[in-house]
DOZALUM-509841 format. One record per residue: residue number from 1; residue in one letter; chain; z, y, x of N, C-alpha, C, O, CB in turn. Coordinates in Angstrom, 2 decimals, decimal comma. Glycine has a CB too. Layout:
N
   vodren   roza   lumse      n_pz      n_py      n_px     ca_pz     ca_py     ca_px      c_pz      c_py      c_px      o_pz      o_py      o_px     cb_pz     cb_py     cb_px
      NUM      A       A         Z         Y         X         Z         Y         X         Z         Y         X         Z         Y         X         Z         Y         X
...
END
This chain:
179
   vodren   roza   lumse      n_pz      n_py      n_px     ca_pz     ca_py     ca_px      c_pz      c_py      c_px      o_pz      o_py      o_px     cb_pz     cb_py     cb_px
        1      X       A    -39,08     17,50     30,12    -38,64     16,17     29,74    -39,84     15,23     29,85    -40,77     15,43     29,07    -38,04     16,15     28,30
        2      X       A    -39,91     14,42     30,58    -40,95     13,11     30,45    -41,36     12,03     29,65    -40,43     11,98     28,84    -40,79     12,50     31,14
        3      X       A    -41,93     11,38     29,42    -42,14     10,97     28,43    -41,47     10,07     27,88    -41,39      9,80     26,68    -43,01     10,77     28,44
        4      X       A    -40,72      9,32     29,26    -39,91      8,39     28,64    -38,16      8,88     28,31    -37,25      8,34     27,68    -40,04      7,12     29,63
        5      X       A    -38,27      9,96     28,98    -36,87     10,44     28,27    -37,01     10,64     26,71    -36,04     10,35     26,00    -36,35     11,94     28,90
        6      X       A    -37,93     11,01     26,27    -38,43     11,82     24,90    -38,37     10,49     24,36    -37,55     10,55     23,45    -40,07     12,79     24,78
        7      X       A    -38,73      9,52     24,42    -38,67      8,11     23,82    -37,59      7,65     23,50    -37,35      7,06     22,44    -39,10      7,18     24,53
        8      X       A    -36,66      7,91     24,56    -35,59      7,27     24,62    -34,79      7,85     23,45    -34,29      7,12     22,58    -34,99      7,35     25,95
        9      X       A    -34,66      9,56     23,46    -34,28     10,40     22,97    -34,30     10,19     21,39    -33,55     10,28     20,41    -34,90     11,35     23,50
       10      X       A    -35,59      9,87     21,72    -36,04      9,83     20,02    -35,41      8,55     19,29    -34,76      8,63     18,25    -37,90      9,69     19,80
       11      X       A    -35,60      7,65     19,80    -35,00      6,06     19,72    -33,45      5,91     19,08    -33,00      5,28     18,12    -34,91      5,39     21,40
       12      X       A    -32,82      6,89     20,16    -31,11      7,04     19,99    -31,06      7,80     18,51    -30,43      7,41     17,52    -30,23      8,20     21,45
       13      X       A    -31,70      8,72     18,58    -31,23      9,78     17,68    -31,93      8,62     16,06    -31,26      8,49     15,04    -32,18     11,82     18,15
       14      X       A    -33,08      8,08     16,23    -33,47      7,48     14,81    -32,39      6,66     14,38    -31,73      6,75     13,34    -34,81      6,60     14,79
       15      X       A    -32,20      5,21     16,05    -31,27      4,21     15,65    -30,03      4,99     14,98    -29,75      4,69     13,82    -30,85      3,29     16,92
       16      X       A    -29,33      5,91     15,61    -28,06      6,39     15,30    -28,54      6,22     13,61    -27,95      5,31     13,03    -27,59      8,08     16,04
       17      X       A    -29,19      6,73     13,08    -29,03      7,33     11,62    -29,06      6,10     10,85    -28,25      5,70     10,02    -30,25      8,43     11,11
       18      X       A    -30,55      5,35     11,41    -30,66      4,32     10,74    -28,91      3,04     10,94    -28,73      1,93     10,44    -32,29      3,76     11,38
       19      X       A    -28,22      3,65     11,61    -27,09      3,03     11,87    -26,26      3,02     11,21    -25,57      2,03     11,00    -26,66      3,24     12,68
       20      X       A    -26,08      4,27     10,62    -24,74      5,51     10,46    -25,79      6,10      9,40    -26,85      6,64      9,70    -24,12      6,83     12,16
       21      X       A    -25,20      5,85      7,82    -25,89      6,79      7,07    -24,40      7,08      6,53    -24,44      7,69      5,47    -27,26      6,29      6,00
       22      X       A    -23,69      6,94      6,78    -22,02      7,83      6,16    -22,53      9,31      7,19    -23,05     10,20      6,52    -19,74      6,72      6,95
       23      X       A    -22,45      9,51      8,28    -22,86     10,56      9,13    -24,03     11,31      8,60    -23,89     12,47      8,21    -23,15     10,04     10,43
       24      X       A    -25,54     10,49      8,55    -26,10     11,30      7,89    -25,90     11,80      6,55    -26,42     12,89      6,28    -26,95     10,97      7,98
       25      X       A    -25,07     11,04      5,48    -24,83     11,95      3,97    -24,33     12,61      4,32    -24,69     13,69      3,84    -24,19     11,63      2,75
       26      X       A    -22,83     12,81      5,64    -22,26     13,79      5,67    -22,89     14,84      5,75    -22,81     15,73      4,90    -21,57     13,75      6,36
       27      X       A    -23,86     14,91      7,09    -24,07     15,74      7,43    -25,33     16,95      6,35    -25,63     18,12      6,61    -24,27     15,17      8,66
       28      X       A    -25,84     16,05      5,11    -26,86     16,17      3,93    -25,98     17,21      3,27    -26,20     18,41      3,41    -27,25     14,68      2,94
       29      X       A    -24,82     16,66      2,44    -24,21     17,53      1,78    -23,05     18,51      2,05    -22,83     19,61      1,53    -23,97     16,95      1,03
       30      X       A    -22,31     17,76      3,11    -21,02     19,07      3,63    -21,87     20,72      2,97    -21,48     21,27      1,94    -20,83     19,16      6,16
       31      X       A    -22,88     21,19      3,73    -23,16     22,37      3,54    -23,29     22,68      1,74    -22,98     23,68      1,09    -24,44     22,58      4,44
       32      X       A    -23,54     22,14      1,56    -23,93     22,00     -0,34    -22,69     22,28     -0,77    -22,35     23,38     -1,20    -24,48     20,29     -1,15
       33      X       A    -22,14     21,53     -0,70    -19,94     21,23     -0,99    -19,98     22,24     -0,45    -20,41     23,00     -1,33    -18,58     19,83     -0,14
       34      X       A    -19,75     23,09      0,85    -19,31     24,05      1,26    -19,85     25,37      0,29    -19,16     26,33     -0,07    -19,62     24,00      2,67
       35      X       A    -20,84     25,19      0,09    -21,80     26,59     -0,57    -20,96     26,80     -2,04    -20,46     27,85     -2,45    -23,90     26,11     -0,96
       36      X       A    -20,98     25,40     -2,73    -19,90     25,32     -3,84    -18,67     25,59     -4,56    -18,24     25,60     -5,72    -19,74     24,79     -3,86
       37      X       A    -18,28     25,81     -3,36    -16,56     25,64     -2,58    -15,69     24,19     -2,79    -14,88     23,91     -3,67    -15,39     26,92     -3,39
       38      X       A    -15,98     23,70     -2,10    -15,67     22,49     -2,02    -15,82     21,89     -0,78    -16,68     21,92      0,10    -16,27     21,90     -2,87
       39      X       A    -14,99     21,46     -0,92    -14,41     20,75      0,86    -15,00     19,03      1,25    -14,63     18,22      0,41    -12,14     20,52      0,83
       40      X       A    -15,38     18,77      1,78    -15,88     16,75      1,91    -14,14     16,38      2,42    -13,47     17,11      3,16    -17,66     16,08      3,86
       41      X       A    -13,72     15,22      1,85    -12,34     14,78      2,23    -12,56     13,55      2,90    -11,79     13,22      3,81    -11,33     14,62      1,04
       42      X       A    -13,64     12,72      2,51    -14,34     11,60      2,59    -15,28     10,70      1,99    -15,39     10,64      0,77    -13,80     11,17      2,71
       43      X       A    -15,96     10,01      2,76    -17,11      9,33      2,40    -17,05      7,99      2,68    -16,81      7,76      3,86    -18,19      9,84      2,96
       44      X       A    -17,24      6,70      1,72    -17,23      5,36      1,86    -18,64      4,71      1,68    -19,57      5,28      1,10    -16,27      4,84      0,93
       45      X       A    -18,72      3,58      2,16    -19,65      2,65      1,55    -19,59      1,53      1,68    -19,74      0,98      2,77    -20,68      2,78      1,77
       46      X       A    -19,31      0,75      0,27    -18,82     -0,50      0,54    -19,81     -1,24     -0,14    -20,77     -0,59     -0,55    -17,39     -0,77      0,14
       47      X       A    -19,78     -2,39     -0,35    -20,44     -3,54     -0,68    -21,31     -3,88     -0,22    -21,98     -3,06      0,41    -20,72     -3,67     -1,56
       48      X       A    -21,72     -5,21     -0,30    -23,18     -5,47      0,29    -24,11     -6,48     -0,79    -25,16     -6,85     -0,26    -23,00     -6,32      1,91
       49      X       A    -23,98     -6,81     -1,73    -24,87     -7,02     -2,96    -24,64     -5,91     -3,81    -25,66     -5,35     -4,21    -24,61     -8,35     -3,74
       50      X       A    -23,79     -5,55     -4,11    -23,91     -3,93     -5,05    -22,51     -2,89     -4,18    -21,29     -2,86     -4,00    -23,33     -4,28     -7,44
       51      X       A    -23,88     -2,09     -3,83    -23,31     -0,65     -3,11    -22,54      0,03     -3,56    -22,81      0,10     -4,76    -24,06      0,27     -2,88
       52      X       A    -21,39      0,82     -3,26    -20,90      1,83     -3,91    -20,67      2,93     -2,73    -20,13      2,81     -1,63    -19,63      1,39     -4,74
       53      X       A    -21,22      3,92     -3,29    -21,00      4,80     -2,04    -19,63      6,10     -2,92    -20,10      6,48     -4,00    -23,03      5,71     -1,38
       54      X       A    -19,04      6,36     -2,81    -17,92      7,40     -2,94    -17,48      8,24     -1,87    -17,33      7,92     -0,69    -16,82      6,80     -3,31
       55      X       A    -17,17      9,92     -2,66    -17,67     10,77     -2,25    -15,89     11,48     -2,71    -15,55     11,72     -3,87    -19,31     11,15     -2,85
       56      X       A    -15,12     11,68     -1,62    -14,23     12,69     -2,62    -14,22     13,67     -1,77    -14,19     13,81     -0,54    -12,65     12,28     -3,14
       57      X       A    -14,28     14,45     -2,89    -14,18     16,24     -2,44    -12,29     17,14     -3,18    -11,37     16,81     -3,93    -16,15     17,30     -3,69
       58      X       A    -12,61     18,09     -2,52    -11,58     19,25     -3,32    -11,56     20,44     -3,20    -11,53     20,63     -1,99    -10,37     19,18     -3,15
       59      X       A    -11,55     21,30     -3,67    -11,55     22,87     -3,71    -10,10     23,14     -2,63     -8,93     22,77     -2,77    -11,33     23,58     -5,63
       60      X       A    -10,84     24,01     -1,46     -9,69     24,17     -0,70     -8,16     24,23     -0,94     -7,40     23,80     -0,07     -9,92     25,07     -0,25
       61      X       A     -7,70     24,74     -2,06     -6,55     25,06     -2,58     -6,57     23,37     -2,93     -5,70     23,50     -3,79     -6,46     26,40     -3,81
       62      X       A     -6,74     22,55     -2,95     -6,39     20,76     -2,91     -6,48     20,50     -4,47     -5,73     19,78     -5,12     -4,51     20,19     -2,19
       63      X       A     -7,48     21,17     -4,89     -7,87     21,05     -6,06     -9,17     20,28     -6,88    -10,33     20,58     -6,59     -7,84     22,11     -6,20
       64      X       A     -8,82     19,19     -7,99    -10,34     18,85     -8,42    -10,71     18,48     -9,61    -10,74     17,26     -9,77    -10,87     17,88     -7,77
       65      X       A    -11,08     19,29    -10,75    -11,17     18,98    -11,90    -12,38     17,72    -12,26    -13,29     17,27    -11,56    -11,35     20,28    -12,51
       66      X       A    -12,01     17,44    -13,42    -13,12     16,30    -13,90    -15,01     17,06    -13,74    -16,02     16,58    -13,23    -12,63     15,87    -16,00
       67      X       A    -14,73     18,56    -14,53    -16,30     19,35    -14,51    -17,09     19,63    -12,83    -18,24     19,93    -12,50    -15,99     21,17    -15,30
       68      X       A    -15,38     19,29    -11,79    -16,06     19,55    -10,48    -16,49     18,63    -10,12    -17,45     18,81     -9,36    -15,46     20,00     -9,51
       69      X       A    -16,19     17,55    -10,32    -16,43     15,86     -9,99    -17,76     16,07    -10,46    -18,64     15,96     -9,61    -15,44     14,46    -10,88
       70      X       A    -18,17     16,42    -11,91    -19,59     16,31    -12,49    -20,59     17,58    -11,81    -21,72     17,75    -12,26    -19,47     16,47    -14,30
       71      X       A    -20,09     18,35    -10,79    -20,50     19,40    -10,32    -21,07     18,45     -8,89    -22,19     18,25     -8,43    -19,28     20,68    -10,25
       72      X       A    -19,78     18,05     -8,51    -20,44     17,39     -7,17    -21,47     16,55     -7,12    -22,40     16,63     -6,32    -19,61     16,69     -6,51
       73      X       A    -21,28     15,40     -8,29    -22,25     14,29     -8,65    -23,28     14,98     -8,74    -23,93     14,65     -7,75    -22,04     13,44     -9,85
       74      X       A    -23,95     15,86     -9,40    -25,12     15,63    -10,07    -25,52     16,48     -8,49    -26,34     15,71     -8,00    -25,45     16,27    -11,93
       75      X       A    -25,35     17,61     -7,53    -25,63     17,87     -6,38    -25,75     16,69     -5,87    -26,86     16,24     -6,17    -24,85     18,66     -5,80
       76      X       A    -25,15     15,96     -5,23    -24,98     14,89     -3,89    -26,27     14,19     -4,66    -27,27     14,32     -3,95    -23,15     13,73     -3,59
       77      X       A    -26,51     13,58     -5,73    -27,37     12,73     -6,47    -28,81     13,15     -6,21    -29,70     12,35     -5,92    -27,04     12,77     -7,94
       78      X       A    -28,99     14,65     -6,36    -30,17     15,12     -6,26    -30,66     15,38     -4,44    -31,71     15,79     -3,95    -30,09     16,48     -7,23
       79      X       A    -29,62     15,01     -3,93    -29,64     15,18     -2,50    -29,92     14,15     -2,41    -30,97     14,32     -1,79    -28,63     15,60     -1,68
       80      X       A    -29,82     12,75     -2,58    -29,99     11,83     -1,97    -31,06     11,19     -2,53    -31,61     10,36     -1,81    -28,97     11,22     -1,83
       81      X       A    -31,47     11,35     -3,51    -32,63     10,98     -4,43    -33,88     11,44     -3,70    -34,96     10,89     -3,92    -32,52     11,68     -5,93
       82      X       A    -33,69     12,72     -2,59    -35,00     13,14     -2,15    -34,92     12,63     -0,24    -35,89     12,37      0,47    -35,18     15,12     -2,55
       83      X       A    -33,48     12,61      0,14    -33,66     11,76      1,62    -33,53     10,48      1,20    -34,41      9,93      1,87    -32,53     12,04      2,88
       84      X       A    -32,97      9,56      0,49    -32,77      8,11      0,29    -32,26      7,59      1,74    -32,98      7,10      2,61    -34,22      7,35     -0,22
       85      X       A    -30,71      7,82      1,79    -30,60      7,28      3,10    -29,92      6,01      2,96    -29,58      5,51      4,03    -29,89      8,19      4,04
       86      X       A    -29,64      5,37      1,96    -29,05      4,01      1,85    -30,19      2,87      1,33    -30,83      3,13      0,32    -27,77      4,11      0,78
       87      X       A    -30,40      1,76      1,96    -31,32      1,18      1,52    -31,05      0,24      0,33    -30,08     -0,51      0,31    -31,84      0,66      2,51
       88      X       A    -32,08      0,34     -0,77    -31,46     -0,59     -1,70    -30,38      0,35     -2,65    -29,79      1,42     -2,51    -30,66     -1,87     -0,79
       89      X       A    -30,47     -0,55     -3,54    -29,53      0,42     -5,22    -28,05      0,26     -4,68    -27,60     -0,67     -4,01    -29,65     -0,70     -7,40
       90      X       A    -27,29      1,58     -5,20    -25,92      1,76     -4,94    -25,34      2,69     -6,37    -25,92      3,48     -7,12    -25,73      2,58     -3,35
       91      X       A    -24,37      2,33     -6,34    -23,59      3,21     -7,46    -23,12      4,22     -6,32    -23,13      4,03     -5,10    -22,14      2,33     -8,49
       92      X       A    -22,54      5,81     -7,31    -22,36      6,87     -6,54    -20,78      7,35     -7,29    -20,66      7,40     -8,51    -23,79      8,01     -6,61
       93      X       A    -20,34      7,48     -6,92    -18,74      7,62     -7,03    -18,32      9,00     -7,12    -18,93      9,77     -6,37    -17,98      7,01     -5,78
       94      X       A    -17,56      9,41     -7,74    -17,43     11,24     -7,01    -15,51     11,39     -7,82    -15,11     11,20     -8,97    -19,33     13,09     -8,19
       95      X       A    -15,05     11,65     -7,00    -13,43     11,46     -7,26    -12,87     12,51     -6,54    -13,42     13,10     -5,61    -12,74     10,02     -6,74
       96      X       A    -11,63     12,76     -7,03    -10,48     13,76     -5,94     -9,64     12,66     -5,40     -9,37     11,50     -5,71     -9,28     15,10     -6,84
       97      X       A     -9,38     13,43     -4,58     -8,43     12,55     -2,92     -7,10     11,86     -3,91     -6,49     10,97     -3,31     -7,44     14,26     -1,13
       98      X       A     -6,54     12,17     -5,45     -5,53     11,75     -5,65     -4,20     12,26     -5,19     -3,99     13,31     -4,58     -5,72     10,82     -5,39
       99      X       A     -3,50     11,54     -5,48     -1,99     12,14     -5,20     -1,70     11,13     -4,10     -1,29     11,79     -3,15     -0,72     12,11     -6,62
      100      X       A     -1,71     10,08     -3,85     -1,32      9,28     -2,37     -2,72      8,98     -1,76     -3,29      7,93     -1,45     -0,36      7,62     -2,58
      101      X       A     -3,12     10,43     -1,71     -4,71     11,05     -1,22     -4,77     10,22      0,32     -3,67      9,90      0,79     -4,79     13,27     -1,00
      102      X       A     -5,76      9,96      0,95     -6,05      9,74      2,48     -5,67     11,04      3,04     -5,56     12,16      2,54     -7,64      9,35      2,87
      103      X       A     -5,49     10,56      4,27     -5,25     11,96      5,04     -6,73     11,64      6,58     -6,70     10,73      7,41     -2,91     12,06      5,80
      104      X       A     -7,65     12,58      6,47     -8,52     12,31      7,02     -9,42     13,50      8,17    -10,41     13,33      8,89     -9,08     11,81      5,96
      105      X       A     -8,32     14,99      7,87     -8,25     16,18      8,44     -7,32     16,22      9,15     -6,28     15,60      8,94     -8,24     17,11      7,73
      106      X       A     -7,57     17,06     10,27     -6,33     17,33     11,09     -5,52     18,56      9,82     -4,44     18,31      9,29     -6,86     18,12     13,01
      107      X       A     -6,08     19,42      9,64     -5,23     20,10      8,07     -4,28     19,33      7,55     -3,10     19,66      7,60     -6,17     20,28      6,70
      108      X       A     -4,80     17,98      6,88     -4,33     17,13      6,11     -2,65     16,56      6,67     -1,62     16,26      6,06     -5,50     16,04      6,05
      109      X       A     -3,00     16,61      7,90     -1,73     16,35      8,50     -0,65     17,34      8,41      0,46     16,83      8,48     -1,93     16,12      9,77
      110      X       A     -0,67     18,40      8,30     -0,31     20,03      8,81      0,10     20,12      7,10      1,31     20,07      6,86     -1,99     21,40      9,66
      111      X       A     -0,75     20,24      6,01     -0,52     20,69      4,64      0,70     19,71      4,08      1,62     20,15      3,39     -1,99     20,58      3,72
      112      X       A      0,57     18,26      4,47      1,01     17,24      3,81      2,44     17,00      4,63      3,36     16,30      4,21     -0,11     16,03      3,78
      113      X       A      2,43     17,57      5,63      4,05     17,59      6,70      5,18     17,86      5,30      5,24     18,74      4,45      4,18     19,49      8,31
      114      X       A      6,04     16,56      5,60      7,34     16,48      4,68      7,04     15,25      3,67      7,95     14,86      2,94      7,63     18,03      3,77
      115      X       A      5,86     14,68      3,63      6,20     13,91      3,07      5,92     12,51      3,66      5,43     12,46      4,79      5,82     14,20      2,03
      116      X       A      6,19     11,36      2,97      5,91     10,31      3,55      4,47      9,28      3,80      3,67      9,36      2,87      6,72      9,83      3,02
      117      X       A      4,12      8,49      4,74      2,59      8,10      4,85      3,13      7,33      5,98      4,04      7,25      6,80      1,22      9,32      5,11
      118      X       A      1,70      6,66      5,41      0,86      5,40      6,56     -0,08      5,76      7,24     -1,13      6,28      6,86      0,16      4,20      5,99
      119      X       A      0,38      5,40      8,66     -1,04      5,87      9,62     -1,44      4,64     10,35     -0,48      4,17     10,96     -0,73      7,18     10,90
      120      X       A     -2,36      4,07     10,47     -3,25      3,84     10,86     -3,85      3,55     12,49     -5,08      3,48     12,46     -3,59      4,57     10,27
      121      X       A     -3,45      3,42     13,47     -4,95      3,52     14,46     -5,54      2,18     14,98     -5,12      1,03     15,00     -4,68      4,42     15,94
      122      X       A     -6,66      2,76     15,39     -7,49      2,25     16,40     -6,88      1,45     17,76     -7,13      0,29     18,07     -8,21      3,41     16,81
      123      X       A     -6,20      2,19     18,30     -5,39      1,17     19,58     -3,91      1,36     19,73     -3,33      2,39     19,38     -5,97      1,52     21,20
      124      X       A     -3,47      0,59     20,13     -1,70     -0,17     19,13     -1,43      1,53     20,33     -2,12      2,18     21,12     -0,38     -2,91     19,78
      125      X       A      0,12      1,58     19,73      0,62      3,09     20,84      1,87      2,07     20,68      2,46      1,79     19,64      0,74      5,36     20,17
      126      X       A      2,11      1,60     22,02      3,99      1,04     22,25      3,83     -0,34     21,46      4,79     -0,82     20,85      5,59      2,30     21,24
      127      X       A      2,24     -1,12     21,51      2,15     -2,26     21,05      2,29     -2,41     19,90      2,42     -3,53     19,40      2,75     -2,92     21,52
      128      X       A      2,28     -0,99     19,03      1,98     -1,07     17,36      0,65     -0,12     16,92      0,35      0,86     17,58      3,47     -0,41     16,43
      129      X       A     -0,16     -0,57     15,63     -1,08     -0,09     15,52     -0,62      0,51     14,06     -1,45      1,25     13,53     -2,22     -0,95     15,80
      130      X       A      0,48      0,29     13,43      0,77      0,86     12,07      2,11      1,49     12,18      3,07      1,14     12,87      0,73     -0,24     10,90
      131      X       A      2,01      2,42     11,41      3,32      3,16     11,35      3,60      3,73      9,90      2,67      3,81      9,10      3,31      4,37     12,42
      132      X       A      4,65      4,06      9,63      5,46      4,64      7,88      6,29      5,67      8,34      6,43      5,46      9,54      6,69      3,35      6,85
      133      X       A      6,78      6,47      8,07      7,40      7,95      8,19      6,91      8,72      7,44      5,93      8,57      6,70      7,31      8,61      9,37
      134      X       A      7,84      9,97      7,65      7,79     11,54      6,92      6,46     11,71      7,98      6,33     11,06      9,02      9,51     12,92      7,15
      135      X       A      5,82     12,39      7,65      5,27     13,06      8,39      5,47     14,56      8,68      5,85     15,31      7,78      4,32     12,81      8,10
      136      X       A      5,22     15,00      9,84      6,01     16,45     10,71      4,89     17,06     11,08      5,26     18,05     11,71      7,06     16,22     12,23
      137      X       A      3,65     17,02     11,04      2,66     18,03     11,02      1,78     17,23     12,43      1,62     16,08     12,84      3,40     19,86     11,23
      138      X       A      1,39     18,56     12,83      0,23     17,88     14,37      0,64     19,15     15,54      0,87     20,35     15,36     -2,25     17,98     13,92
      139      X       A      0,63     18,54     16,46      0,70     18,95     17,88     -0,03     18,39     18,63      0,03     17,22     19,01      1,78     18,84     18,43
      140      X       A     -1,23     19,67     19,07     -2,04     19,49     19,97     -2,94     18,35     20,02     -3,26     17,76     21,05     -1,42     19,54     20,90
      141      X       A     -3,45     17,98     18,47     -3,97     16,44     18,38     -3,54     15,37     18,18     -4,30     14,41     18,00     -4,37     16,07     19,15
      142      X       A     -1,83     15,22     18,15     -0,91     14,31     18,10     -0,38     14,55     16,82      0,09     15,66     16,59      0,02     14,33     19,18
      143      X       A     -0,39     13,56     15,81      0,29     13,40     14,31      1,71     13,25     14,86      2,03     12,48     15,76     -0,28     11,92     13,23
      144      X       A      2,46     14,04     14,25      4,01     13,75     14,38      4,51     13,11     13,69      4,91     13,82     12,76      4,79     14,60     14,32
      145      X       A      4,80     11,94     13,52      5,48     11,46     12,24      7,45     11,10     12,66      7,97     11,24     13,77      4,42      9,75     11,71
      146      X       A      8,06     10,69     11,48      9,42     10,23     12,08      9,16      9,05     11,15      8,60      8,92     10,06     10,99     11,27     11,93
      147      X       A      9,74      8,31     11,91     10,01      6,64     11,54     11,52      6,68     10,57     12,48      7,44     10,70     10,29      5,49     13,34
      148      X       A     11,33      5,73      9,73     12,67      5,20      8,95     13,65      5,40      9,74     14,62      6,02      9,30     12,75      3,75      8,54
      149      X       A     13,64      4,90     11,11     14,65      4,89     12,03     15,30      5,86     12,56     16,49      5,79     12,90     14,35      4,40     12,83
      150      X       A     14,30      7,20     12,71     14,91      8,10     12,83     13,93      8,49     14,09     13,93      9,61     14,61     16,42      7,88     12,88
      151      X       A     13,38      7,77     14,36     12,46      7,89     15,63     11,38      9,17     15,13     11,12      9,45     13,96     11,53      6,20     16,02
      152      X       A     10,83      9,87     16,38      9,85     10,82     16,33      9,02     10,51     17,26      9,23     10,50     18,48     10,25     12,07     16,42
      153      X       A      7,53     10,13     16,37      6,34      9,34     17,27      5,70     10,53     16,84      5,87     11,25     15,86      5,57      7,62     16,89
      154      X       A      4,46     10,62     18,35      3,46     10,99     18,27      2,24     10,14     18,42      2,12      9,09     19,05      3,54     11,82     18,91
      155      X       A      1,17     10,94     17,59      0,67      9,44     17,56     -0,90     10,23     17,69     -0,83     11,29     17,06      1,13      8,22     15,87
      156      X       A     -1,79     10,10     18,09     -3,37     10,28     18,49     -3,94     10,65     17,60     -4,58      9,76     17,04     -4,14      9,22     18,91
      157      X       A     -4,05     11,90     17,03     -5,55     11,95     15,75     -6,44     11,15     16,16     -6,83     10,57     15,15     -6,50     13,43     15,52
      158      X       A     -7,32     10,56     17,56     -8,53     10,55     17,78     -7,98      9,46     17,90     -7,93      9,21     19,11     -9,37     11,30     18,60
      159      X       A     -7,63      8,83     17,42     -7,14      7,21     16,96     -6,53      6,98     15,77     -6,11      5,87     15,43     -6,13      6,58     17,84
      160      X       A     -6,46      7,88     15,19     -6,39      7,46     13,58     -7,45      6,63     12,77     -8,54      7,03     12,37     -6,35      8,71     12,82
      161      X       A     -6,95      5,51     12,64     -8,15      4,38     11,92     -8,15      4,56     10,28     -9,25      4,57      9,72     -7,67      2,50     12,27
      162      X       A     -7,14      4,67      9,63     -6,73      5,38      8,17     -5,31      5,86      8,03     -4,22      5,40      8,35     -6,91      4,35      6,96
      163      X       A     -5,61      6,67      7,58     -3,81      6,96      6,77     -3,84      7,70      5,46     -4,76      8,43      5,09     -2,64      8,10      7,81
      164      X       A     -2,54      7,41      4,67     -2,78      7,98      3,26     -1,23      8,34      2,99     -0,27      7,66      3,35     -3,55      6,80      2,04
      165      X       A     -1,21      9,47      2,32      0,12      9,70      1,65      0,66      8,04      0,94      0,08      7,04      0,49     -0,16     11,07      0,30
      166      X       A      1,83      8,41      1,13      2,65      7,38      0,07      3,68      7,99     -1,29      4,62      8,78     -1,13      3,74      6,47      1,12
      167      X       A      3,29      7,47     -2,51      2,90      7,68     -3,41      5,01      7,58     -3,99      5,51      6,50     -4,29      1,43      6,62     -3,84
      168      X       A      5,65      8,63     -3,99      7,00      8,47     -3,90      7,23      9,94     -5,04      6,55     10,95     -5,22      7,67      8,50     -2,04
      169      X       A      8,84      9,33     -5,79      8,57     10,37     -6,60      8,56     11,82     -5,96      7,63     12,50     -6,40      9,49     10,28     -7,63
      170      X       A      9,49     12,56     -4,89      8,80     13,78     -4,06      7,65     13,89     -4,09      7,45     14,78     -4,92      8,95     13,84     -2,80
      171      X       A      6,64     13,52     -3,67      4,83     13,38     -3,69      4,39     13,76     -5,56      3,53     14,48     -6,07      4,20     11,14     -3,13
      172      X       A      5,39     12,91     -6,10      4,68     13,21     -7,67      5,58     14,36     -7,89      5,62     14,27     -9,12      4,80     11,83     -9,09
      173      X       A      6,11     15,07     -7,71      6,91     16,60     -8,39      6,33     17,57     -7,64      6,21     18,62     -8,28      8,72     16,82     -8,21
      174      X       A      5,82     17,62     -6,20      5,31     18,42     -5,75      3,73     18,60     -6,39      3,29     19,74     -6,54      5,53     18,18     -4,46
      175      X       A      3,06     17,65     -6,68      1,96     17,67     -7,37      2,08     18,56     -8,66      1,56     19,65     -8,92      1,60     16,34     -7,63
      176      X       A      2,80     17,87     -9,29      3,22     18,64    -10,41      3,25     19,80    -10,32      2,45     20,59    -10,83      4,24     18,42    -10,81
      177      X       A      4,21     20,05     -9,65      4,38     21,58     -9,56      3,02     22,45     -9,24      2,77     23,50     -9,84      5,44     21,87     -8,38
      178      X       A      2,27     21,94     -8,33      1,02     22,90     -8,10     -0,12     22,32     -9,11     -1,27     22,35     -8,68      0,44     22,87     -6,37
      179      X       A      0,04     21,92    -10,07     -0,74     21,63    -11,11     -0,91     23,19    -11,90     -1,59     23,29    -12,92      0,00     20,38    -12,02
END
């Protein structure tokens, strides 16, 4: 490699981080959460005079008590206290996904099939970028959902911009039940 590839190299890979510190926390604690047993569901960071960065996790079985929340916090805290990848003071958040949880795994799609949600993308499919339906699981990368109408869309994981369960009493009895 020459010297100016190595420059270049180096350049991309700093800017990226200094770009993207959701990527680098990910990539800080996933293994930590994993060692724990605990899954990353997602990572935010919002504000820009006071930070909040939030962190929700769950025990594979889609599970998350209050002592795990205080399990995750005080890990992720001590992780970031020694890389400091956000510049400037932030509050640190540590929550379960909830019951009209995001759906942010291709899993998530697959576990949560039967009930109802909002998806989300990146570039309109048939000149729409939002959609509401049951959702029917994933094929081959494609979220299946059915529309009110009766319609059966497929729709792009790798264009999913957000989606989240919708919060219906089915959604609250099934919770229940695996409580």
């Amino acid at each position: 490699m020459g010297l100016w590839s190595a420059v270049f190299l180096w350049f991309v890979m700093n800017t990226r981080n200094a770009l993207n510190p959701i990527e680098k926390i990910e990539a800080m604690i996933a293994p930590s959460l994993a060692d724990m047993g605990y899954e990353l569901v997602r990572i935010t960071l919002t504000g820009n005079d006071k930070k909040v960065l939030q962190i929700m996790a769950e025990k594979a079985d889609g599970t998350m008590t209050i002592e795990g929340c205080t399990e995750v916090s005080r890990m992720v805290s001590a992780l970031l206290d020694v890389e400091d990848p956000i510049s400037g003071a932030y509050d640190l958040e540590v929550s379960s996904p909830g019951i009209d949880r995001p759906l942010t795994r291709q899993k998530d799609f697959e576990r949560w099939a039967g009930f109802e949600a909002k998806v989300e993308l990146e570039q309109a499919v048939d000149g729409q970028r939002r959609y509401r339906g049951k959702l029917l699981g994933l094929k081959e990368d494609m979220v299946l959902l059915q529309s009110d109408d009766g319609a059966k869309l497929e729709l792009p994981f790798s264009d999913v911009r957000k989606a989240k369960l919708i919060l219906t009493d089915e959604l609250i009895a099934a919770s229940t039940r695996s409580i």
